[in-house]
N, C-alpha and C positions, 0 to 999 in steps of 0.2 A: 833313574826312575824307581822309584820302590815298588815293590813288587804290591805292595795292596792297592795303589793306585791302577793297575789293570783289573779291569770291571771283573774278570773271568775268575779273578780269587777272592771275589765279596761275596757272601749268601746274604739271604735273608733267613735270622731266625729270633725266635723266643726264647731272651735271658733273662737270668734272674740279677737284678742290680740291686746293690747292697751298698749303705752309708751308713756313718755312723753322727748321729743328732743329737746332742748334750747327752754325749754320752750312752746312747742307747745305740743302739744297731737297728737297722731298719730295713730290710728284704723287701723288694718289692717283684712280682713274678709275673711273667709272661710279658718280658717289656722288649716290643719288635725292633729291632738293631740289623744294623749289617756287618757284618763279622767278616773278619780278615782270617780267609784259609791257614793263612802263610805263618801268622803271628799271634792269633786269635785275641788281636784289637778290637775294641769293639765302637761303631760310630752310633750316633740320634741322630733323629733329625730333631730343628727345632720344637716341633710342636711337640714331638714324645721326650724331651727335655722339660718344655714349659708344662705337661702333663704331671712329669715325675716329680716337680718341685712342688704344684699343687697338691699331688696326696703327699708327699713329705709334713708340705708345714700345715698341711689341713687337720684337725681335730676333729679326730673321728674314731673307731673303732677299728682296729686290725680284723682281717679277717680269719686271721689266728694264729697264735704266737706261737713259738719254738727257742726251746731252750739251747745256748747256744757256750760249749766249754770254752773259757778262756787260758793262755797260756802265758807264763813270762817266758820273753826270749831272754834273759840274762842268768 
């Protein structure tokens, strides 16, 4: 059994999920997830999936942007 599969190492909390969409990076915060103590996995449930995709590909206004360094790993 894996250890995140016992309910007793899942919380509930507010992360911050980050993608990156032609090219941009995209932050999205306070997105409710269940978190794995043991491994700090993070699950959705479907509706806060089908949520996160709609403000992804929706055209709209950031609520505010932040500059972000980029590095080469080579």
């Amino acid at each position: 059994m894996n250890s995140c599969e016992d309910s007793e190492t899942m919380v509930d909390e507010r992360v911050a999920y980050t993608i990156e969409v032609d090219g941009r990076i995209v932050i999205i915060e306070n997105v409710p997830a269940r978190v794995c103590r043991e491994t700090g996995e993070r699950y959705f449930s479907p509706d806060t999936v089908e949520h996160l995709q709609s403000l992804i590909w929706r055209d709209r206004e950031p609520d505010r942007v932040v500059e972000v360094p980029v590095f080469d790993f080579a």
